[in-house]
C-alpha positions as CSV (number, residue, x, y, z in Angstrom):
1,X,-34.9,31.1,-55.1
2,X,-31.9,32.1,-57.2
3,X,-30.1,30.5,-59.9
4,X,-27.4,30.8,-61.6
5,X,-23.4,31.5,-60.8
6,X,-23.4,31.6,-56.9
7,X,-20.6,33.1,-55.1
8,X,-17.4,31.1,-54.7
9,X,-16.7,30.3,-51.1
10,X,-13.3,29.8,-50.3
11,X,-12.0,26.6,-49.0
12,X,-8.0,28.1,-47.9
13,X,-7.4,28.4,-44.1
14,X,-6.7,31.7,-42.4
15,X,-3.4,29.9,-41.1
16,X,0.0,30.9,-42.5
17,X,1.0,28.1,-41.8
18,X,2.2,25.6,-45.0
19,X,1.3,22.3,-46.1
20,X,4.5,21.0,-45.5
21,X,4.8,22.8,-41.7
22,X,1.6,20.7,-40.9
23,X,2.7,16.9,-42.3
24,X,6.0,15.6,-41.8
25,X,7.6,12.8,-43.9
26,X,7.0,9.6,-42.1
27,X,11.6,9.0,-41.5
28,X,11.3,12.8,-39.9
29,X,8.7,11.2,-37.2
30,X,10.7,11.2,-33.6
31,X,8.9,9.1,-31.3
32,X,7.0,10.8,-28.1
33,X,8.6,11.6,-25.2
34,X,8.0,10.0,-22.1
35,X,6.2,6.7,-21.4
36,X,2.6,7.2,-19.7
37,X,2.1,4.2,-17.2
38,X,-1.6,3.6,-15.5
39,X,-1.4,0.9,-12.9
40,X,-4.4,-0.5,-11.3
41,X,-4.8,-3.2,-9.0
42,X,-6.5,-3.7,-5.0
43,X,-5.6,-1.6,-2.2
44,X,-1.5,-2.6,-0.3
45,X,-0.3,-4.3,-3.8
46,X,2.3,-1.8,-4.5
47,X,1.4,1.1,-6.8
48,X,2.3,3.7,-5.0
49,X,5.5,1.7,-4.2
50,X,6.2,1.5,-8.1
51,X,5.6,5.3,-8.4
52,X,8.7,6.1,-6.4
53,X,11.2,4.0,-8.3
54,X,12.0,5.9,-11.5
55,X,16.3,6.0,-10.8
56,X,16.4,9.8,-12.1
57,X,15.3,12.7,-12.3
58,X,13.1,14.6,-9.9
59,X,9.3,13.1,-9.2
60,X,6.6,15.3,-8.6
61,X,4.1,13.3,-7.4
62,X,0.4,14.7,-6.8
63,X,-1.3,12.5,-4.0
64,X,-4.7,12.5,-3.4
65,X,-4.5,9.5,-0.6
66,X,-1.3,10.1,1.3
67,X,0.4,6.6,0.4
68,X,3.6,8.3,-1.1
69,X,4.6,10.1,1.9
70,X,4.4,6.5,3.9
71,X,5.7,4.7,0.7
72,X,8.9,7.1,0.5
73,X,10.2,6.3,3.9
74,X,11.4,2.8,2.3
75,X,13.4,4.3,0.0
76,X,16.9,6.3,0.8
77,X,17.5,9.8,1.4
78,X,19.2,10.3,-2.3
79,X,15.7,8.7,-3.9
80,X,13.7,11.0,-1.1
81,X,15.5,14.1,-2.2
82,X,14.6,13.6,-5.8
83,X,11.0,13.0,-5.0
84,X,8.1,16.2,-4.4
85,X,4.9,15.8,-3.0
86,X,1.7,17.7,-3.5
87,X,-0.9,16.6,-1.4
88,X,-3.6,18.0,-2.8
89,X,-6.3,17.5,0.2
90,X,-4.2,20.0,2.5
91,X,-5.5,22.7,0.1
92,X,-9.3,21.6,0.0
93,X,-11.6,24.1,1.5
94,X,-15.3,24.3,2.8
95,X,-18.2,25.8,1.9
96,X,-21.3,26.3,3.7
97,X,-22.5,24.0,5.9
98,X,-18.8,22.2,5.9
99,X,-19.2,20.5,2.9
100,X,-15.9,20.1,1.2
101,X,-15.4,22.6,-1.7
102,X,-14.5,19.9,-4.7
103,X,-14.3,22.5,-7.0
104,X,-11.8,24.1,-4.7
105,X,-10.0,20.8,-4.9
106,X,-10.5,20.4,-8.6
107,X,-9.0,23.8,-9.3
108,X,-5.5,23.0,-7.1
109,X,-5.0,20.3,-9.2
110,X,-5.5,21.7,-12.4
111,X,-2.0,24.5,-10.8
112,X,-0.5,21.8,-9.9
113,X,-0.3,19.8,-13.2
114,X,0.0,23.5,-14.9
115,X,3.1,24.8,-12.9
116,X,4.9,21.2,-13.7
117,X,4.4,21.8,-17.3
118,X,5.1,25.8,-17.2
119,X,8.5,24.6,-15.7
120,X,9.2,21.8,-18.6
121,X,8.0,24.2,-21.0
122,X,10.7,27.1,-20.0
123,X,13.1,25.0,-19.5
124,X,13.1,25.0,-15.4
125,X,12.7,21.1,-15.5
126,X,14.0,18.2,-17.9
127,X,14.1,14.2,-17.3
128,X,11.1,14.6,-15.2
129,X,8.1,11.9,-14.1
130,X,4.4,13.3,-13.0
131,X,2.4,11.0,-10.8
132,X,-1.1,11.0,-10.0
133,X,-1.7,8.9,-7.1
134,X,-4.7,8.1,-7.1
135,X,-6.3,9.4,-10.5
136,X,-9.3,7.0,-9.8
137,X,-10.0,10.0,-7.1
138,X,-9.9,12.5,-9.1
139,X,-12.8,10.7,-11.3
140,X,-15.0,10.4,-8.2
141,X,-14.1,13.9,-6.7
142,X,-15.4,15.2,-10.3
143,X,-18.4,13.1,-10.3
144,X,-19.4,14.9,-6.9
145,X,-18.4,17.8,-8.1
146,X,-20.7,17.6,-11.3
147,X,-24.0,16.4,-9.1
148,X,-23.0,19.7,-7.1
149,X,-23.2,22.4,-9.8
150,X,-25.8,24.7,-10.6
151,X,-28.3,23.9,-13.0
152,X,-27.2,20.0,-13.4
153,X,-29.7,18.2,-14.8
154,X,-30.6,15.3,-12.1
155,X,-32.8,11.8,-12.5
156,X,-36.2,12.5,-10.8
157,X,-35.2,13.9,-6.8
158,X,-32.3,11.7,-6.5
159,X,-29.7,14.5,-5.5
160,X,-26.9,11.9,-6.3
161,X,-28.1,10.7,-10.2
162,X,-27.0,13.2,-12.6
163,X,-28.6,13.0,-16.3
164,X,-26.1,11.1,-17.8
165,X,-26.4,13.6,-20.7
166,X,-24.6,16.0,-17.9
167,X,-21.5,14.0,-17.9
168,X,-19.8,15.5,-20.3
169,X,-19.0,18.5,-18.1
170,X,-17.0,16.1,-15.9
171,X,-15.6,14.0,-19.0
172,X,-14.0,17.2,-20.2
173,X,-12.4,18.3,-17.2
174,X,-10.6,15.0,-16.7
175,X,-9.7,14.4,-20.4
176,X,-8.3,17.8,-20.4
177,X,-5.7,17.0,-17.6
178,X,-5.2,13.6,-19.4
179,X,-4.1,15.2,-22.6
180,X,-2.0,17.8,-20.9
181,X,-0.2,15.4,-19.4
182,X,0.1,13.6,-22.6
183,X,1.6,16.6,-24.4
184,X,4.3,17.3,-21.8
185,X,7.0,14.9,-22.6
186,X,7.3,13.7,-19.2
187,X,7.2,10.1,-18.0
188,X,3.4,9.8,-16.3
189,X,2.4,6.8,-13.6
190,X,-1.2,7.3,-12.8
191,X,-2.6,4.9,-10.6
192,X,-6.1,3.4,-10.7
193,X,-8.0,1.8,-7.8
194,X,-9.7,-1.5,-8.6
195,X,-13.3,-3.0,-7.8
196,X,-15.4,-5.7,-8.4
197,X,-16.9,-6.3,-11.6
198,X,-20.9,-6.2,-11.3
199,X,-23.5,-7.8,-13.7
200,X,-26.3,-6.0,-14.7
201,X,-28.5,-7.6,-12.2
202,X,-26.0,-6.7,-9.6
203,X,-24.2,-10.0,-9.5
204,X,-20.7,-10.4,-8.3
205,X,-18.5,-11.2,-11.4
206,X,-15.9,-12.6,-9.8
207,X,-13.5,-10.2,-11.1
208,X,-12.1,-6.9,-10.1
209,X,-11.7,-4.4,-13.1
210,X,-10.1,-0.6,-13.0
211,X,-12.1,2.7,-11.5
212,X,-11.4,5.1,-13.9
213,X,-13.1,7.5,-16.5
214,X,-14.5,5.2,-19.5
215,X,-11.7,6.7,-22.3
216,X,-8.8,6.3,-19.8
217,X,-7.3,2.5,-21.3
218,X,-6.8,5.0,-24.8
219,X,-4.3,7.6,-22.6
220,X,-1.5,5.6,-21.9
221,X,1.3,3.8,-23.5
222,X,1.4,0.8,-20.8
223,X,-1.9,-0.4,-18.7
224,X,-1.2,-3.3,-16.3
225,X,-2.5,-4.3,-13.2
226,X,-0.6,-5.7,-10.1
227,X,-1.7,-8.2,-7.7
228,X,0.0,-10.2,-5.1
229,X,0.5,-13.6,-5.3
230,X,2.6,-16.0,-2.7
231,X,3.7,-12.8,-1.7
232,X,5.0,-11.5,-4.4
233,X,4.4,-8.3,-6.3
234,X,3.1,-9.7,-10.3
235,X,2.5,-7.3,-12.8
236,X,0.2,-8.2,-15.2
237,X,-0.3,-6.8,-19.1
238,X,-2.7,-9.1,-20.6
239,X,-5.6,-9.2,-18.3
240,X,-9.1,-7.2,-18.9
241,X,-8.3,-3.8,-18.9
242,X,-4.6,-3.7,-19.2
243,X,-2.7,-4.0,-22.6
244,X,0.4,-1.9,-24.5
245,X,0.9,-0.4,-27.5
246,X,4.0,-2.2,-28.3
247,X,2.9,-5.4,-27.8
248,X,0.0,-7.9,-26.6
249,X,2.0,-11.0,-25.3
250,X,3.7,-9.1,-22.7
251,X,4.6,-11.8,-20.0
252,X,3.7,-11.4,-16.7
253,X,6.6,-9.4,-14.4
254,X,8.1,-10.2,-11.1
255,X,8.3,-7.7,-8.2
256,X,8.5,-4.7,-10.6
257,X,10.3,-1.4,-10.9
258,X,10.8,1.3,-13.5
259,X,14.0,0.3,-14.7
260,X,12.8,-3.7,-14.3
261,X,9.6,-2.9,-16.8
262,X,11.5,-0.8,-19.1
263,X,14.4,-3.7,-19.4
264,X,10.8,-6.1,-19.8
265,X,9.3,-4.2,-22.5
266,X,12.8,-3.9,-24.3
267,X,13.0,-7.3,-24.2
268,X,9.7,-8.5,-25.1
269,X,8.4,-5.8,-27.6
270,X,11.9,-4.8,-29.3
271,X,11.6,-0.9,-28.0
272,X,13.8,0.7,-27.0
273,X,13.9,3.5,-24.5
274,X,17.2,4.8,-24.5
């Protein structure tokens, strides 16, 4: 073993860039762009209603379950002409045997989030919102997808168990069109599917709770869920699983909108949205 003076290694980045390029003074912080919305709640409670009411700009909405296109016909043709649809299914392919290609699937989405952001990026598009209708989907389209690919690890014969050591193939692939969508300075609504809350034992809970990818509640700005109640549309903020980064005591909301929760969060959280 030697001794002695060893050789310096040096701790300076390769990066041109400066220490004062990389850290802003707190008063130079702007705040981000866009508001990202998830919104979970049982099937006919209006999610995919509240998707289509942002008053401007142009919607492009990816829909995995074809509610928009029977949500939209409520709305008037100056809201309809504002609004595009990719429904992502009509793209899906089959492989051998007629199984549905999910990575075929899985790969349409990823263009169709990239060409939004090309467009924002190059100036093509401005004032824009991105929906994902239904992102619970996409979490169980990757889950087949990742008991599907070659060489997955899989609990004992069960063709259906993955090793959960496995899952971070899948966990990737979502996160990575979460934080894409997070960096685009777009307003995002993605909606989540809800179900019922199971014990370990397999007991009912009594309670329904959001199907989505375990890191999802640390994506967005707003999580609430909407349920109907005497036939009205309540959104809801303090529940399980829902909660805001401007506030915690966010009262419940009435038949909402975009313009109505933006006007509720204003009011209740002293933000302001411009």
């Amino acid at each position: 073993m030697a001794f002695g003076k060893q050789e310096e290694k040096s701790v300076v980045s390769k990066s041109d860039r400066l220490l004062s390029e990389l850290y802003k003074p707190a008063t130079e912080l702007t705040a981000d762009k866009g508001l990202k919305i998830a919104i979970w709640g049982r099937a006919k409670v209006g999610k995919s209603y509240f998707c289509l009411t942002p008053p401007n700009g142009k919607i492009y909405a990816i829909d995995t379950e074809s509610g928009l296109k029977v949500n939209i016909q409520s709305f008037d043709d100056k809201t309809k002409k504002r609004v595009f649809v990719a429904e992502i299914l009509q793209f899906s392919g089959l492989k051998t045997g007629n199984n549905i290609d999910y990575n075929q699937i899985l790969d349409v989405l990823d263009d169709a989030v990239n060409k939004i952001l090309l467009a924002v990026k190059n100036g093509e598009e401005e004032d824009i919102t991105i929906v994902i209708d239904s992102a619970s989907d996409i979490w169980d389209w990757l889950g087949t997808w990742l008991g599907e690919l070659p060489g997955v690890s899989h609990i004992g014969k069960d063709a259906d168990k993955v090793n959960r050591l496995e899952w971070g193939k899948a966990n990737k692939r979502y996160e990575t069109i979460m934080t894409k969508l997070k960096m685009s300075g777009c307003n995002v609504i993605c909606t989540y599917k809800a179900k019922d809350a199971i014990s370990s034992s397999g007991s009912d809970l009594g309670f329904a709770r959001p199907r989505w990818q375990k890191n999802s509640k640390h994506i967005f700005d707003v999580i609430a869920t909407i349920e109907l109640i005497g036939g009205k549309r309540i959104m809801k903020f303090t529940t399980d699983d829902c909660g805001s980064r401007y506030g915690d005591k966010i009262p419940d909301l009435e038949n909402p909108s975009w313009e109505k929760l933006l006007k509720h969060l204003e009011s209740h959280c002293g933000v302001s949205f411009g």
